[in-house]
C-alpha positions as CSV (number, residue, x, y, z in Angstrom):
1,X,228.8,-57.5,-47.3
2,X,230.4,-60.9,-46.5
3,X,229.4,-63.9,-48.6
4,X,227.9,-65.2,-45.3
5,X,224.9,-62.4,-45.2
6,X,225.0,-61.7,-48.7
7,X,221.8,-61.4,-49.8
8,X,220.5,-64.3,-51.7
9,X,218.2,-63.8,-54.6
10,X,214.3,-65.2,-55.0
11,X,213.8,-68.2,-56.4
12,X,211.6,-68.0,-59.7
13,X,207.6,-68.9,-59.2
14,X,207.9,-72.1,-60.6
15,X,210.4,-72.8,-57.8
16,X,208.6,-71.4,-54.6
17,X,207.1,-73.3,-52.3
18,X,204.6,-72.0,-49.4
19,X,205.9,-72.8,-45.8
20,X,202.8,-71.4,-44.2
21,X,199.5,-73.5,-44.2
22,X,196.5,-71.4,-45.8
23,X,193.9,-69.6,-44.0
24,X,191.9,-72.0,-44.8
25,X,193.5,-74.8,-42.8
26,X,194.4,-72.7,-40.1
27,X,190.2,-71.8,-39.8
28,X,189.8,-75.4,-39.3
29,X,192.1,-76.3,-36.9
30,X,191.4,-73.4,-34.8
31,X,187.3,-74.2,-35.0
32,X,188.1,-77.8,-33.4
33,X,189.9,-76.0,-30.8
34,X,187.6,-74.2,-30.2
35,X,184.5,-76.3,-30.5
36,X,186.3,-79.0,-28.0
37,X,186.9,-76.0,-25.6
38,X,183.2,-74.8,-26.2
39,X,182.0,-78.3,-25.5
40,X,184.1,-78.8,-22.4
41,X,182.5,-75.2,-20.5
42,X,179.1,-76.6,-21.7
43,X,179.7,-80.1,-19.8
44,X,181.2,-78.2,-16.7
45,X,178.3,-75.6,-16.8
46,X,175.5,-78.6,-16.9
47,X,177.6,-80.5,-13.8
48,X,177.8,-77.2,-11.8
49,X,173.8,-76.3,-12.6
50,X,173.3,-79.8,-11.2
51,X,174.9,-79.2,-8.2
52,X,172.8,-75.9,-8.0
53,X,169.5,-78.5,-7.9
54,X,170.5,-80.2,-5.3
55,X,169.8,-77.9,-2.8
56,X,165.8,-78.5,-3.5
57,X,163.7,-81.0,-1.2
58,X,160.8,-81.0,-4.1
59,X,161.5,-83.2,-6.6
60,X,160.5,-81.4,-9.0
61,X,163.1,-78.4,-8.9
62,X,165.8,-81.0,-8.6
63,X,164.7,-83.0,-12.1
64,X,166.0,-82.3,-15.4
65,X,165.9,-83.5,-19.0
66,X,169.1,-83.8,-21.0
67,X,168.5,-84.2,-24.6
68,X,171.4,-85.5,-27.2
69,X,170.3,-84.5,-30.0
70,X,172.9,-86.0,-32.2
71,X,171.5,-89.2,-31.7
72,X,168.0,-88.4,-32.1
73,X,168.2,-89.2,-35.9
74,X,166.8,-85.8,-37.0
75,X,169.2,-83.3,-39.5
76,X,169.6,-80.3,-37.1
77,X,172.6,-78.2,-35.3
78,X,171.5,-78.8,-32.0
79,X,173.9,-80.6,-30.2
80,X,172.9,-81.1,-26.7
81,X,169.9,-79.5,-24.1
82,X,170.0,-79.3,-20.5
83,X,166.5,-78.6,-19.2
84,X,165.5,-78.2,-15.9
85,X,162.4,-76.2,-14.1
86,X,164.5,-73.3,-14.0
87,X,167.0,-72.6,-17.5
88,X,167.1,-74.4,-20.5
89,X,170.9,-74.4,-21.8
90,X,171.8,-75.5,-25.4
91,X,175.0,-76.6,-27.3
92,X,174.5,-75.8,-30.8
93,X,176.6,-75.5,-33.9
94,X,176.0,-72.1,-35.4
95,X,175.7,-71.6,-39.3
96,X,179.6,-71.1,-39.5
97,X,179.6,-74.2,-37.4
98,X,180.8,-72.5,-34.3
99,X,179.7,-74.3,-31.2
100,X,177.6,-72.1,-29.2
101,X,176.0,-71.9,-25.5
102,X,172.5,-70.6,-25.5
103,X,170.8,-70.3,-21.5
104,X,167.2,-69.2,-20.9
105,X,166.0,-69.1,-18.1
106,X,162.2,-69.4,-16.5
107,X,160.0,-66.3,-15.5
108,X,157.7,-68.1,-13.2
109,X,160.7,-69.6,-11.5
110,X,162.1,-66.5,-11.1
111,X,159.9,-64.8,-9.8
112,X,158.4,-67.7,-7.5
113,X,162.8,-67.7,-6.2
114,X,163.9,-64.4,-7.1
115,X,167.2,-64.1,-8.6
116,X,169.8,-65.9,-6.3
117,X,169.6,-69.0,-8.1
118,X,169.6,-67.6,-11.3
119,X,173.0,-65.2,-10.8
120,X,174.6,-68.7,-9.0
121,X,174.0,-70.4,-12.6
122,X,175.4,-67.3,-14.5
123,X,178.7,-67.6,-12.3
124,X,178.6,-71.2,-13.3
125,X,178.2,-69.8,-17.3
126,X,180.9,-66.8,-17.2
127,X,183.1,-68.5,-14.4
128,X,183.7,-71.6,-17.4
129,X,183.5,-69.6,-20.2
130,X,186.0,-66.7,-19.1
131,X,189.0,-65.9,-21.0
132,X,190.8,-67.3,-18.0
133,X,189.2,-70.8,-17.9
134,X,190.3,-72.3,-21.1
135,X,193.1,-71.9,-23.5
136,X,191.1,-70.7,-26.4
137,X,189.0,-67.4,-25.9
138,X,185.5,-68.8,-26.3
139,X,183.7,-66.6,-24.7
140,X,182.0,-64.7,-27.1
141,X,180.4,-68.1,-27.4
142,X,177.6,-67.6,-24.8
143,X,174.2,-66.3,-25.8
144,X,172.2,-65.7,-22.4
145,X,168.6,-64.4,-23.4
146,X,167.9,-61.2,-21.6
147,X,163.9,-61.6,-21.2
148,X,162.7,-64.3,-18.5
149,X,160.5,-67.0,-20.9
150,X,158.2,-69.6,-20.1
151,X,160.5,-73.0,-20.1
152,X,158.1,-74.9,-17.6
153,X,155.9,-75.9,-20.4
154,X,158.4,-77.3,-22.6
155,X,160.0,-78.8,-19.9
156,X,157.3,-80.7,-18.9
157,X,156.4,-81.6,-22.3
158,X,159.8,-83.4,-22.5
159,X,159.1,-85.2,-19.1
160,X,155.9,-86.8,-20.2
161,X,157.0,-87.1,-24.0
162,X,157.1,-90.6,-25.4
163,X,160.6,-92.4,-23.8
164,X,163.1,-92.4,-26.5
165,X,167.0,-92.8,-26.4
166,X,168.3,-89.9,-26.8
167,X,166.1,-88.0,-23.8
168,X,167.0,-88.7,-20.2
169,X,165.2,-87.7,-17.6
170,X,167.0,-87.5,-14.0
171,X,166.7,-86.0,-10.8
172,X,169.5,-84.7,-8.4
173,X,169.4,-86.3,-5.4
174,X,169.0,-83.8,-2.0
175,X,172.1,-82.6,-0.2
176,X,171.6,-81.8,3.0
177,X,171.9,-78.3,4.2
């Protein structure tokens, strides 16, 4: 061997140093990622449901409630709520502190409009949450539940709740046709 690639010896342990950062701060940098990814397909999922409301001439199908809950002064890992007369969809911070996308969806408004307007809001869901959409893979960060439940009431509680700051109430105005 030349003195060029000659093999150099280790230095002792009180001499090596770690080049690498630690799992540990890798974790964290790759959770911000991918919380900022998960919170940018939540805020395109909400705008695209929105557009989906505006195809309604009742006012009622084309309202919805958005709630931040980070301002709402309660300790909880809800971060955000999007409720409307047909899906409730939820950004929330899972126990690892994950950000997560939960959608329900309404029975009575599914079977009162059958399932078009519900598989147009699951596009919306998978079409920004796709391995293809983002830069980070987030998209085993959707949870859609599988049973139809009963959304109406709660989100007509929210529309007649007590105003507060942290709840706005809009509604979509009609496009037409």
């Amino acid at each position: 061997m030349t003195k060029k690639n000659a093999v150099k010896p280790l230095k002792t342990t009180k001499e090596m140093t770690v080049i690498a950062p630690t799992e540990e701060i890798l974790l964290a940098q790759n959770l911000e990622l991918r919380n900022e990814a998960v919170e940018q397909a939540y805020k395109n999922i909400i705008k695209g449901c929105k557009e989906l409301l505006t195809a309604f001439d009742t006012l009622r199908y084309r309202m919805h409630v958005t709630i931040d809950h980070t301002n709402s002064g309660k300790e909880t890992n809800l971060i955000n709520e999007f409720i409307s007369y047909f899906w409730d969809i939820t950004l929330t911070r899972n126990r690892f502190n994950y950000y997560m996308i939960y959608v329900s969806y309404d029975e009575e408004a599914l079977t009162r409009f059958g399932h078009k307007i519900f598989n147009r809001m699951l596009r919306i869901v998978f079409n920004n949450t796709n391995i293809t959409a983002t830069d980070i893979n987030i998209e085993n960060s959707v949870r859609i539940d599988h049973s139809a439940t009963d959304i109406q009431i709660f989100f007509l509680n929210r529309l007649l709740s007590d105003p507060k700051d942290y709840i706005i109430v809009t509604a979509e105005e009609k496009v037409p046709s």
